[in-house]
C-alpha positions as CSV (number, residue, x, y, z in Angstrom):
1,X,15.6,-30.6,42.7
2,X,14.5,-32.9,40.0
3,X,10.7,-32.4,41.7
4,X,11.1,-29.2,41.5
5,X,11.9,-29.4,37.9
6,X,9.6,-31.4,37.0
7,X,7.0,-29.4,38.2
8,X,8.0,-26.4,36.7
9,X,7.4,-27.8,33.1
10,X,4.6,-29.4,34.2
11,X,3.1,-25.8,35.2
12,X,4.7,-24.6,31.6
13,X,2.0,-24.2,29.6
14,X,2.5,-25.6,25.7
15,X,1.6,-23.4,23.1
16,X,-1.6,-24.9,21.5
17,X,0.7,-25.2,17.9
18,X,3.5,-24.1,16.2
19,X,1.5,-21.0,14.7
20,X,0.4,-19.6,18.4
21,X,3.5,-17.2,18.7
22,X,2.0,-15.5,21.9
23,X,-1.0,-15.5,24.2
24,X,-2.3,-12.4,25.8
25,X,-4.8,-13.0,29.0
26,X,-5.7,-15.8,26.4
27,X,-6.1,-14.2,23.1
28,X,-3.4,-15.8,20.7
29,X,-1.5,-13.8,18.2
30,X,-0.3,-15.9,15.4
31,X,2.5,-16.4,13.0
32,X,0.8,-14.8,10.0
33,X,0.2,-11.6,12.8
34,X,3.8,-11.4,12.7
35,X,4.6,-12.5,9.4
36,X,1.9,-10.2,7.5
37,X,3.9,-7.0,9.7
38,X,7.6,-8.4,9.2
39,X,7.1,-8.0,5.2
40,X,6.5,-4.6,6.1
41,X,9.3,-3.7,6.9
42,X,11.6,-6.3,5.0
43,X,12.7,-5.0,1.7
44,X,11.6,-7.9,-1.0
45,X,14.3,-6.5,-3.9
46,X,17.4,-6.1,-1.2
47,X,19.7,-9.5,0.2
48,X,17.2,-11.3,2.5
49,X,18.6,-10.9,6.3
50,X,20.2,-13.8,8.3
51,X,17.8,-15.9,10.4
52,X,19.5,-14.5,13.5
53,X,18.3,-11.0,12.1
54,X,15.1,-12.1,10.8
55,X,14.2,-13.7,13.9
56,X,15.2,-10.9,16.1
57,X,12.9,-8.2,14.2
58,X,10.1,-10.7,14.2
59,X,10.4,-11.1,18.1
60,X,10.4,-7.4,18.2
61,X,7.3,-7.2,16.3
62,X,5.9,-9.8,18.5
63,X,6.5,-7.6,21.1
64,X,4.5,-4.7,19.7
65,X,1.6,-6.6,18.8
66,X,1.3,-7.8,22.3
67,X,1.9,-4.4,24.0
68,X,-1.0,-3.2,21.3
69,X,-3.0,-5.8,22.8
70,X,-2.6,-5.2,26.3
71,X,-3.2,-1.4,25.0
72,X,-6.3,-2.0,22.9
73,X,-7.9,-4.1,25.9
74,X,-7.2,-1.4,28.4
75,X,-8.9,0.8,25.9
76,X,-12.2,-1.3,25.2
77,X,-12.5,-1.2,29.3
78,X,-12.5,2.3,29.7
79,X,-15.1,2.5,26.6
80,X,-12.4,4.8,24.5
81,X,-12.8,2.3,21.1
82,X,-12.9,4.7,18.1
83,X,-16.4,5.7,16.5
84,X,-16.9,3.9,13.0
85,X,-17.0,8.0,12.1
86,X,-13.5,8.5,13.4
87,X,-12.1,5.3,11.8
88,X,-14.0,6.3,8.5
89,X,-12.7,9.8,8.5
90,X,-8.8,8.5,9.4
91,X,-9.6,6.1,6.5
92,X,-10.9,8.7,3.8
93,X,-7.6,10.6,5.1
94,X,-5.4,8.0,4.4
95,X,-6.7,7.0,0.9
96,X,-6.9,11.1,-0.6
97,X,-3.4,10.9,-1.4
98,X,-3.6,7.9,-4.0
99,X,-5.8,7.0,-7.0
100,X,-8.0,3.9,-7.1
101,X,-5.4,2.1,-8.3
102,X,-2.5,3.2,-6.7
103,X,-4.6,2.8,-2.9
104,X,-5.4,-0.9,-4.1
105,X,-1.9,-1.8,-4.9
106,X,-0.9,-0.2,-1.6
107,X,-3.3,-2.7,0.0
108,X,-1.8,-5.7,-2.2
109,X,1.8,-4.7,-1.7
110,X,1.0,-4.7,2.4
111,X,-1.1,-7.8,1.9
112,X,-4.0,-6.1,3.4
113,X,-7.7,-5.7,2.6
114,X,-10.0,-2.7,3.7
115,X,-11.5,-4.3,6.1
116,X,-7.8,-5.4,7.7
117,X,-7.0,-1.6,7.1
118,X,-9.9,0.4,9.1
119,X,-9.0,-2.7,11.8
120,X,-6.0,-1.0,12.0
121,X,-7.3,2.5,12.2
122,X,-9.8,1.4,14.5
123,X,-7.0,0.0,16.5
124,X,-4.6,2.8,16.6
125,X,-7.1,5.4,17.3
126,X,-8.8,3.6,20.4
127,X,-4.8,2.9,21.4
128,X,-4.1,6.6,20.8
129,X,-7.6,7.8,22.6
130,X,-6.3,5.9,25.7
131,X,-2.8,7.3,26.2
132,X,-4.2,10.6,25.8
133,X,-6.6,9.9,28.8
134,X,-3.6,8.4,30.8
135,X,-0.8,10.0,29.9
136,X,-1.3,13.2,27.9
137,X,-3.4,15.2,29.8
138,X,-1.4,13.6,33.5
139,X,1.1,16.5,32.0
140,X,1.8,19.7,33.4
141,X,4.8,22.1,33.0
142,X,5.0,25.2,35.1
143,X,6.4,28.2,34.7
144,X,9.0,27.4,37.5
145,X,9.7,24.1,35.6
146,X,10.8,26.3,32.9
147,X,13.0,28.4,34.9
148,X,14.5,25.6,36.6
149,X,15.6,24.2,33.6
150,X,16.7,27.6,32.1
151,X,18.9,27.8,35.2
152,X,20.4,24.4,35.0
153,X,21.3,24.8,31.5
154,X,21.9,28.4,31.4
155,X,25.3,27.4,28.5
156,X,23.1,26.1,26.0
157,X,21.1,30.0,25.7
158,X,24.2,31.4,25.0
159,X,24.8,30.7,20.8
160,X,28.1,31.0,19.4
161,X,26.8,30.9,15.6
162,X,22.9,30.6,14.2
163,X,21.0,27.6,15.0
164,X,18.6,26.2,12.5
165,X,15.8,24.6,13.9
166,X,15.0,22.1,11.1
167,X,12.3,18.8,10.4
168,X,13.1,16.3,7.1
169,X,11.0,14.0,5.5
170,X,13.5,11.4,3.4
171,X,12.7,9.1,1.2
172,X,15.1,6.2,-0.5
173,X,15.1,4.0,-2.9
174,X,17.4,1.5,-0.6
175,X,14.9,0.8,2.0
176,X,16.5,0.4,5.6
177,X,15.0,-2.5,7.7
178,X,16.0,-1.1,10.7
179,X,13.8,2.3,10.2
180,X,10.4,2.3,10.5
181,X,7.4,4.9,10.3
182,X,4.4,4.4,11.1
183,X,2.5,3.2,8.2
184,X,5.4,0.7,7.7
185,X,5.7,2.6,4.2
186,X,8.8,2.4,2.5
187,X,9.8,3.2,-1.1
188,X,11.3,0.1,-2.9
189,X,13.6,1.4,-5.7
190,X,14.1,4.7,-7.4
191,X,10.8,4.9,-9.6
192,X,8.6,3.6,-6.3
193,X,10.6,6.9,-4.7
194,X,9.9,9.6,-7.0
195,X,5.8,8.3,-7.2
196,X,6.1,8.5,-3.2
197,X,8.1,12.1,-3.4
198,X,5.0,13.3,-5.6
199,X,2.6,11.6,-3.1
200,X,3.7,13.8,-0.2
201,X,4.5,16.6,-2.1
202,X,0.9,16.9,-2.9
203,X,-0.1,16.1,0.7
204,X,1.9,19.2,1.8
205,X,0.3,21.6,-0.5
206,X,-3.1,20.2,0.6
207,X,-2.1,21.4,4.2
208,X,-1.4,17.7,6.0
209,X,0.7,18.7,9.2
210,X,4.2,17.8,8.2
211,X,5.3,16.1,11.5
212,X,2.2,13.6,10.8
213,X,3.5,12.9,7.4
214,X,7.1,12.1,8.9
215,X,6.1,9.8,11.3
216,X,3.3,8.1,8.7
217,X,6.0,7.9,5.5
218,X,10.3,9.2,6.6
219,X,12.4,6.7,6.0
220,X,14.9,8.4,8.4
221,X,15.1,7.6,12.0
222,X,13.7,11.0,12.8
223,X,10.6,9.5,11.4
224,X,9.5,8.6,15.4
225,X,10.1,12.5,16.5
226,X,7.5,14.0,13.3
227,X,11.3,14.5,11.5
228,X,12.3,16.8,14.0
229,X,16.0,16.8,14.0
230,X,16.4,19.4,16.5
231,X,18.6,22.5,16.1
232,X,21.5,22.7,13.8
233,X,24.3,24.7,13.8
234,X,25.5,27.0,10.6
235,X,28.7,24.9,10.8
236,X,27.4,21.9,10.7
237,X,25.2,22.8,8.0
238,X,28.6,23.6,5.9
239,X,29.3,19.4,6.4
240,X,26.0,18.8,4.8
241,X,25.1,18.0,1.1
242,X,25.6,22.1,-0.3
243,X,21.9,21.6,-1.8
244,X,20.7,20.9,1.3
245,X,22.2,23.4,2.8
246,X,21.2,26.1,0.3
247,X,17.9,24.8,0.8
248,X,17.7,25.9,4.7
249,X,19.5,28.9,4.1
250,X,16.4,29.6,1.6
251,X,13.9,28.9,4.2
252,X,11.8,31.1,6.5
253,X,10.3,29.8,9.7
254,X,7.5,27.6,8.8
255,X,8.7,27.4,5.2
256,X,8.3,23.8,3.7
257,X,11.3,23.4,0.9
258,X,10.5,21.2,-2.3
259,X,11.7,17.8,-2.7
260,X,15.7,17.9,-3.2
261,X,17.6,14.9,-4.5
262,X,21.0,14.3,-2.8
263,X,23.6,12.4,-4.8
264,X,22.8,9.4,-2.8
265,X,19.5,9.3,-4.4
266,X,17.2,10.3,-2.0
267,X,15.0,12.6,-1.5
268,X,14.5,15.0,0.9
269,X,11.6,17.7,1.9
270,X,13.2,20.8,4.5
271,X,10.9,22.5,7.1
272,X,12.1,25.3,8.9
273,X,10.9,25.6,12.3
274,X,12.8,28.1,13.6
275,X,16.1,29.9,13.1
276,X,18.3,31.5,16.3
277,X,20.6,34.2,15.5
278,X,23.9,33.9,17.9
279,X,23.8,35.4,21.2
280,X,22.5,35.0,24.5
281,X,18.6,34.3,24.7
282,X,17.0,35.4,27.5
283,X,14.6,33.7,30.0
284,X,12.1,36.3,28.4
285,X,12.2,35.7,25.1
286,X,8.6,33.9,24.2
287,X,10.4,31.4,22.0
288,X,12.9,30.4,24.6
289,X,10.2,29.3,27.0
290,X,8.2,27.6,24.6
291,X,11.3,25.5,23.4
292,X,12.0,24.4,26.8
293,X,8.2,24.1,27.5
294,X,8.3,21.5,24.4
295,X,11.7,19.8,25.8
296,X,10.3,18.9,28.9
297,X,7.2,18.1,27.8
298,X,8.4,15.5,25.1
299,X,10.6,14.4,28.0
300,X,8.0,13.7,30.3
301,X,5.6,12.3,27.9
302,X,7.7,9.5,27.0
303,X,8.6,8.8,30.5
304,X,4.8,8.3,31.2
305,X,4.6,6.0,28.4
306,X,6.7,3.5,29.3
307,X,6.0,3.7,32.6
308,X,2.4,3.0,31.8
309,X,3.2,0.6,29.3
310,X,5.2,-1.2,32.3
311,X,1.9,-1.1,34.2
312,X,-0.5,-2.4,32.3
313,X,2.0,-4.9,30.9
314,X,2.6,-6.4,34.8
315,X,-1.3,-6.8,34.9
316,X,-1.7,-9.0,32.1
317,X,-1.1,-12.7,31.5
318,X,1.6,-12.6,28.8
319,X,3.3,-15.8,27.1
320,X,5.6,-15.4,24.6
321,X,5.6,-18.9,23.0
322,X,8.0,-17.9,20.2
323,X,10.5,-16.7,22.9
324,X,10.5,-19.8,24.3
325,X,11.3,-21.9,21.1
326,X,14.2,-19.8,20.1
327,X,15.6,-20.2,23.5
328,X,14.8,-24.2,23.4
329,X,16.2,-24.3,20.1
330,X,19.4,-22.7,20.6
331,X,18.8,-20.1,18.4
332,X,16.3,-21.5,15.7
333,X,13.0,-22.1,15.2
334,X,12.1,-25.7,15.4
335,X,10.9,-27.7,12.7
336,X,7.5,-26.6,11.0
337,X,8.4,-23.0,11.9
C-alpha cells in the first residue's frame, strides 16, 4: 500500500507555483484570472466575507473560467471565433449607454482595459456562437410535445384569479455577493444606483431588448432567466410593495413601467408580458401553446447545456491546483496564497 501511495503522488502533478490556480489541456489560469473576476462580484464598501466564503466563490469562479476554456477551445476548433466586426459591434453596444468618462471608470472600477474588454466579447461571443451550433438549433418541440404536456398538466390551465406574467430589472444600493448578471455589474451605494437606474432607463427607451438588459445589469436572481419571474397571481400581487403593485395593474402586455423605488431603496423597472384573465384556457388558445412551447423549450435547452458542458468537460485534461491546496490545507490556502 505504501507503493501504491507513493506512486500516486509521484504521478500528482505540482502546480508549476502558487499563482497557477488551474491547468486546462495545459493552458494555466492564474490567481489574478480569478482575483481580477472575484472583485467583481465582491462589494468593496460592505463587511469583507470570511475566508471560508471567499474561498468558496473564488473556487466557483475558478470553475467558470475553466468550463469557458474548455468552451472557447471547442469553439476555436470548429472555426466559430467571433469576427473583429461582431466583437466591435457588441463593443460599440456596450459603451452607448455611458459617456467617455463614465465608460472609462467602468473599466477602472472592473480593473479592465479595452483591450481586456473586447477579449471578453470576443470570448463570450465565439462561446455563445458554439452552443448555438450544438445545443440551440439540436432543439425541436412538436406539436404533440405540446399537447402532451397540456394533458399532463391539464390543472395548471384552469385559473382561479388573473395571472400576471411579469419580468423586473432591480437595482440596489446593497450589493448581493451571491447574485450575479452577466456583466458582473452591480451598483455600490445609493448615488452609484440612481446613475445606474438612469443608465437603463435610457437603454429601454433606445429599444435594447429588456430580457438582455436583465441578464447584462439585475441584481435579482431572476437576472439568469432575462428577469422573468414567471406568472403571478392577483393575490400575491396584494403581498407585494402597493407601488409595485399599482405599477402592474397599470401595465399593458409589452408595457415597460418607469423606475419605482421600494422603501428598501431599490429600484425596480416592471415589464408586462402577459396578463391571464381566470378561467379555463384551452389547448387552442395561440398563447397557451406558445407558453408551453417556451416552457419546454427553456427546459430542454438547459438540459442540453449541461449535458454538453459534461461532455466536453470529460474530454479535456483538467487540474484544479487550487482545489487541491484547500483540501491539503484543511481549509486554507497555504502560505504565499
Amino acid at each position: 500500500m505504501a507503493l501504491v501511495l507513493y506512486l500516486a503522488a509521484c504521478n500528482r502533478q505540482a502546480a508549476p507555483n502558487t499563482d497557477v490556480w488551474a491547468a486546462v489541456d495545459g493552458k494555466q489560469i492564474l490567481r489574478q484570472d480569478v482575483e481580477k473576476v472575484y472583485r467583481t462580484r465582491v462589494n468593496a464598501d460592505g463587511p469583507a466575507p470570511s475566508q471560508e466564503e471567499a474561498l468558496s466563490l473564488k473556487l466557483s469562479i475558478l470553475d467558470e473560467l475553466i468550463n469557458s476554456d474548455i468552451l472557447l477551445d471547442r469553439a476555436t476548433k470548429m472555426n466559430l471565433i467571433a469576427s473583429d466586426a461582431e466583437v466591435e459591434d457588441k463593443f460599440s453596444e456596450s459603451k452607448a449607454p455611458y459617456t467617455e468618462e463614465e465608460f472609462q471608470k467602468k473599466l477602472k472600477d472592473s480593473d479592465l482595459t479595452v483591450d481586456d474588454l473586447r477579449g471578453d466579447l470576443r470570448r463570450q461571443l465565439s462561446i455563445d456562437k458554439l452552443l448555438n451550433r450544438e445545443v440551440v438549433a439540436k432543439i425541436s418541440i412538436t406539436d404533440q410535445d405540446i399537447a402532451n404536456f397540456y394533458s399532463a398538466n391539464r390543472a395548471q390551465f384552469n385559473l382561479p384569479e388573473t395571472q400576471y406574467h411579469v419580468a423586473r430589472i432591480v437595482v440596489t444600493p446593497r450589493p448581493d455577493p451571491t447574485v450575479h448578471n452577466r456583466k458582473g455589474d452591480k451598483a455600490a451605494n445609493e448615488a452609484d444606483a440612481g446613475r445606474k437606474v438612469v443608465m437603463l432607463e435610457k437603454q429601454l427607451e433606445a429599444g435594447t431588448d429588456f430580457s438582455e438588459l436583465a441578464m447584462d445589469y439585475s441584481e435579482d436572481s431572476s437576472a439568469s432567466t432575462g428577469g422573468d419571474i414567471g406568472f403571478v397571481g392577483e393575490s400575491s400581487l396584494n403581498q407585494s410593495d402597493p407601488l409595485l403593485k399599482k405599477a402592474v395593474l397599470a401595465l399593458k402586455p409589452g408595457q415597460v413601467s418607469t423606475p419605482i423605488q421600494t422603501k428598501d431603496g431599490s429600484y425596480n423597472i416592471l415589464k408586462l408580458i402577459a396578463k391571464e384573465p381566470a378561467g379555463d384556457r384551452q389547448l387552442s388558445d395561440p398563447q397557451v401553446q406558445q407558453a408551453i412551447r417556451d416552457a419546454l423549450r427553456s427546459r430542454k435547452e438547459q438540459l442540453l447545456r449541461s449535458a454538453y458542458l459534461i461532455e466536453v468537460r470529460d474530454e479535456a485534461h483538467v487540474t484544479n491546483y487550487l482545489a487541491r491546496q484547500i483540501i491539503e490545507s484543511s481549509g486554507k490556502l497555504p502560505a504565499g496564497n
